[in-house]
C-alpha positions as CSV (number, residue, x, y, z in Angstrom):
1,X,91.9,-91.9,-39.3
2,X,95.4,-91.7,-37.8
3,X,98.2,-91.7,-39.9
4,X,102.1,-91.8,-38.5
5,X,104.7,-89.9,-40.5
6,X,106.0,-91.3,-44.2
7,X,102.3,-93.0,-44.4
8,X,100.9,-92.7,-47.8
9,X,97.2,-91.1,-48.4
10,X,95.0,-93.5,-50.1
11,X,93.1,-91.3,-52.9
12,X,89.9,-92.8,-51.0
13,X,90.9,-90.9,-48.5
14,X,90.8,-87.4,-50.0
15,X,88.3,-84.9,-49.4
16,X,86.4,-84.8,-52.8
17,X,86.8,-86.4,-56.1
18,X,83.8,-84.0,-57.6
19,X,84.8,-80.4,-56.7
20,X,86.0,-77.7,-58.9
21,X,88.5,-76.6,-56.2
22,X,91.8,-77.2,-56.6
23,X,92.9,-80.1,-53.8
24,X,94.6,-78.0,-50.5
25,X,97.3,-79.6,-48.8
26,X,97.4,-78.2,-45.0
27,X,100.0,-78.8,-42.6
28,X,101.7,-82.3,-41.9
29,X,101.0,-83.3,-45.5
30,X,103.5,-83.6,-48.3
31,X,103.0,-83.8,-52.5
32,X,105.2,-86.1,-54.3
33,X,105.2,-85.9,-58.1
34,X,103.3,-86.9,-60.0
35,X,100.3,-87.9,-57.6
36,X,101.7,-89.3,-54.2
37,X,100.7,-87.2,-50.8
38,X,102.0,-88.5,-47.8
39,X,102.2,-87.1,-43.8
40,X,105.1,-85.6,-42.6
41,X,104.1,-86.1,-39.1
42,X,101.4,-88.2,-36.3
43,X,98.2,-87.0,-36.3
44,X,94.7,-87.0,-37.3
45,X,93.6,-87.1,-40.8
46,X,91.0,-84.5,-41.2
47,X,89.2,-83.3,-43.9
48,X,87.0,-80.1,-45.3
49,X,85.3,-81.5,-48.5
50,X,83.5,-77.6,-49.1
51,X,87.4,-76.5,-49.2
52,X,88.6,-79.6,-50.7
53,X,91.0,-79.8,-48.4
54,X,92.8,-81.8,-45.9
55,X,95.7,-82.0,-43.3
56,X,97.0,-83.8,-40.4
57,X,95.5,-82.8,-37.4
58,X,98.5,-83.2,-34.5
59,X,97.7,-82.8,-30.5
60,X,100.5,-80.1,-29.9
61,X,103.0,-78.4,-31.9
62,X,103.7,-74.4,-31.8
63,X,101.8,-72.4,-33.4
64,X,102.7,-71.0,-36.8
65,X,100.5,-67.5,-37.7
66,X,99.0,-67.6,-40.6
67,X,97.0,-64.8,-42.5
68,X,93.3,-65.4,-42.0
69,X,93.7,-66.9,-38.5
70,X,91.4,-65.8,-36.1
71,X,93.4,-65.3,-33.0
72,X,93.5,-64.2,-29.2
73,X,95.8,-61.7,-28.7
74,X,97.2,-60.2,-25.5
75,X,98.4,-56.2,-25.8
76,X,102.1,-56.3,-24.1
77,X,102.6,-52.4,-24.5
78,X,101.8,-49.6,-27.0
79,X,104.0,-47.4,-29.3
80,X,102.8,-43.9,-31.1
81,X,100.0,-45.8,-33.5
82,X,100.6,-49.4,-32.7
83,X,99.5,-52.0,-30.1
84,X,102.0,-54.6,-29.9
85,X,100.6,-58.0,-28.5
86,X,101.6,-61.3,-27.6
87,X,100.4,-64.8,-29.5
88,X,102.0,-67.1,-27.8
89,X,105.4,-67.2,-25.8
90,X,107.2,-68.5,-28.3
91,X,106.0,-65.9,-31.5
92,X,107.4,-62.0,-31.6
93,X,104.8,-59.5,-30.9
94,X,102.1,-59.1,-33.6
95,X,101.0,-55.3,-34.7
96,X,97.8,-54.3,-34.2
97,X,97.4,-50.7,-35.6
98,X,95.0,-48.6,-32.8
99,X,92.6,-47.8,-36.0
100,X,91.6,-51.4,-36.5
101,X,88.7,-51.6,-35.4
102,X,85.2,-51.2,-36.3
103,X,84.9,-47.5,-36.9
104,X,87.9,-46.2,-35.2
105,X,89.0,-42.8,-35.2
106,X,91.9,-40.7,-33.2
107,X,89.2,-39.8,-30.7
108,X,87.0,-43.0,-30.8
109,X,89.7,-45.8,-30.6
110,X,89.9,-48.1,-28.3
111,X,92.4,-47.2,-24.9
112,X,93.7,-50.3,-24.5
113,X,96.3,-51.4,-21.5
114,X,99.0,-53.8,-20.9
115,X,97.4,-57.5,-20.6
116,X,94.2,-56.2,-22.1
117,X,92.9,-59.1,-24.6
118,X,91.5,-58.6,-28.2
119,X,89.7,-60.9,-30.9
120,X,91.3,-60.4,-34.3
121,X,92.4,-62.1,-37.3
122,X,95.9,-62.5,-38.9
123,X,96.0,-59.9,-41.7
124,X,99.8,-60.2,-42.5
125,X,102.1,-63.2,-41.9
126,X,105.3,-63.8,-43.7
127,X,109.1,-64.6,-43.1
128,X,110.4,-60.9,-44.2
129,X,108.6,-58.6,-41.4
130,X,106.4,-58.3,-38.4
131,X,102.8,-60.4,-38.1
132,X,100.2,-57.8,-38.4
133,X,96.4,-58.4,-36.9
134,X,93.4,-56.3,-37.6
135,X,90.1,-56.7,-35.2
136,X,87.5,-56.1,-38.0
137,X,87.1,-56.8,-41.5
138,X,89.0,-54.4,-43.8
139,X,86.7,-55.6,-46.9
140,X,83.3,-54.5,-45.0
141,X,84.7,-52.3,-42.0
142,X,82.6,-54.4,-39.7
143,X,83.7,-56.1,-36.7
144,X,82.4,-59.3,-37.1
145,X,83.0,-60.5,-33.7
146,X,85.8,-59.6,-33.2
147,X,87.4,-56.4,-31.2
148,X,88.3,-55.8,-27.2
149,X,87.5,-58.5,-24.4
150,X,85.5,-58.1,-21.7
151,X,85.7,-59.7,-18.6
152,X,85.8,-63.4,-18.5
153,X,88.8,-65.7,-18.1
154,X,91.9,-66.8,-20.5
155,X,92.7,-70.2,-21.0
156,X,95.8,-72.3,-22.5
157,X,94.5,-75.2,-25.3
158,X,96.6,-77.5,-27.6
159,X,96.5,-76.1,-30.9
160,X,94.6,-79.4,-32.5
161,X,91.9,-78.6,-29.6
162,X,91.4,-74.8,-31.1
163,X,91.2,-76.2,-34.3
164,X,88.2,-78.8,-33.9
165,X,86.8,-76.0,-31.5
166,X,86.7,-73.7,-34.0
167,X,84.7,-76.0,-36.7
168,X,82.0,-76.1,-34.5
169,X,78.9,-78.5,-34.4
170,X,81.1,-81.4,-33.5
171,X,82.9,-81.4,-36.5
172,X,85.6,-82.0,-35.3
173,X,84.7,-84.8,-32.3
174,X,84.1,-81.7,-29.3
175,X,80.7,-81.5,-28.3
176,X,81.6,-79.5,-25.1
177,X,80.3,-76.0,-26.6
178,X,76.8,-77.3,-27.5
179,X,76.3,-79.8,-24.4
180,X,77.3,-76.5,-22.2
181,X,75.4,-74.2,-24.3
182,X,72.2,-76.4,-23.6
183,X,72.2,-75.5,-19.7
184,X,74.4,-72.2,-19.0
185,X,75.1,-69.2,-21.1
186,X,78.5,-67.8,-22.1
187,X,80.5,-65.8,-24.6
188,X,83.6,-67.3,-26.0
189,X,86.4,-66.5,-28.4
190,X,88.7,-69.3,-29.7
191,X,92.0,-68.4,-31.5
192,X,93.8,-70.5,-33.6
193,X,97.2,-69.4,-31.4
194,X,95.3,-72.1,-28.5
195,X,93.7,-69.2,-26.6
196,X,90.1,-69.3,-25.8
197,X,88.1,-66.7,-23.9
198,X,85.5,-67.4,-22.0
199,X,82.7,-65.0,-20.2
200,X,80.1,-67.1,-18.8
201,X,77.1,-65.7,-15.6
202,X,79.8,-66.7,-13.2
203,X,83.0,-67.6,-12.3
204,X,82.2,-70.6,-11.3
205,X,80.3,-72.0,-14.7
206,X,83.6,-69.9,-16.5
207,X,85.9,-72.4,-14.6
208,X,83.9,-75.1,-15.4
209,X,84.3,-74.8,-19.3
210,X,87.7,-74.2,-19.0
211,X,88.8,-77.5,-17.0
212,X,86.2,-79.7,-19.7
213,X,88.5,-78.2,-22.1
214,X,91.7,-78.9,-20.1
215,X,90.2,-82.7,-19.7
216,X,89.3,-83.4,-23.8
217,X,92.7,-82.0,-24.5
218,X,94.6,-84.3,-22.1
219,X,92.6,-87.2,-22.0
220,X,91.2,-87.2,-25.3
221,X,87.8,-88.0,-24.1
222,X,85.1,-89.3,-27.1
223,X,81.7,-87.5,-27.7
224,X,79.8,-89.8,-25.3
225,X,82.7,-89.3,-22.5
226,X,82.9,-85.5,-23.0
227,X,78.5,-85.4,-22.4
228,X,79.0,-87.2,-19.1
229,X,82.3,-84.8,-18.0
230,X,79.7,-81.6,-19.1
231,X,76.7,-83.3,-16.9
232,X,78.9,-83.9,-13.7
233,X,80.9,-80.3,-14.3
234,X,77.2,-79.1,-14.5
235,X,76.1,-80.3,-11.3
236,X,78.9,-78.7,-9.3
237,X,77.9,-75.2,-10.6
């Protein structure tokens, strides 16, 4: 459902009315005592009823770091301990300490130049001081994914796009991961920042998952108009 800003949320509308969670307000929506909840901005409403929560789900918009993102992160240059990398274009430099990763020591860590990419999550993000990243779990020590990228190819996404990517199985209306993962096979990293990595057999079958994301996020193309884009992408490969 799209809702414009100063709309009010019908409480049919809200994730659950059975869970024991308490109701999560994400961005673009507003509480008004006692009970009112209303958007602050144009967008999709989406919901998570596992979380019991919701939000507005815009097309654009910068992009805000927040701790438990998982983001792509680009390393700008190095200081004694620290990587510091770029988010986006628009965010300072996040810290990414040279022992966060999955079993890092001072002779194991990874070397890591200028414009290399990592895979990590959001470990610190506040108004007061610098956003810091880590690219492994701290609570298990295990990478989980996430850690130095290989190869492959950058692209640029809306942040609403990175969101529904990142719910996977369609959740969020983008079928383009499972109708390419049917025919070709690829690696892929999505951050939250609108960065996703892609490693695919070649360069051509890289490119072609890069401009079906380019064409959802412009055109807004449905389920049934993003499996004809992935056939006829697939057929130039």
């Amino acid at each position: 459902m799209v809702v414009m800003p100063g709309d009010e949320i019908s409480t049919d509308l809200f994730p659950s009315t059975n869970s024991s969670r308490t109701l999560t307000l994400g961005p673009g929506l507003r509480h008004i005592p006692p009970a009112t909840i209303t958007s602050t901005r144009a967008g999709e409403l989406c919901t998570d009823g596992k979380k019991n929560a919701f939000w507005i789900e815009g097309s654009g918009g910068r992009y805000l770091p927040s701790v438990g993102d998982l983001v792509v992160a680009t390393v700008h240059h190095s200081s004694m301990d620290t990587y510091h990398c770029a988010l986006t274009p628009h965010t300072p430099f996040a810290l990414l300490g040279q022992l966060d990763f999955e079993g890092a020591t001072k002779k194991t860590r990874p070397v890591l130049n200028s414009g290399a990419l990592v895979y990590g999550r959001v470990r610190k993000a506040d108004k007061w001081s610098d956003v810091e990243i880590e690219c492994f779990n701290s609570a298990t020590g295990k990478s989980e994914g996430m850690g130095p990228l290989k190869g492959g190819m950058l692209f640029d996404v809306s942040s609403g796009l990175a969101r529904r990517l990142m719910m996977g199985g369609g959740k969020g209306g983008v079928v383009l991961l499972e109708e390419f993962g049917e025919k070709i096979r690829f690696e892929i990293a999505i951050g939250r920042n609108g960065k996703v990595w892609i490693n695919a057999t070649s360069i051509k079958e890289t490119l072609a998952i890069g401009k079906a994301f380019a064409q959802v996020d412009e055109k807004q193309l449905d389920v049934d108009e993003q499996k004809k884009l992935v056939k006829k992408l697939l057929k130039d490969v």
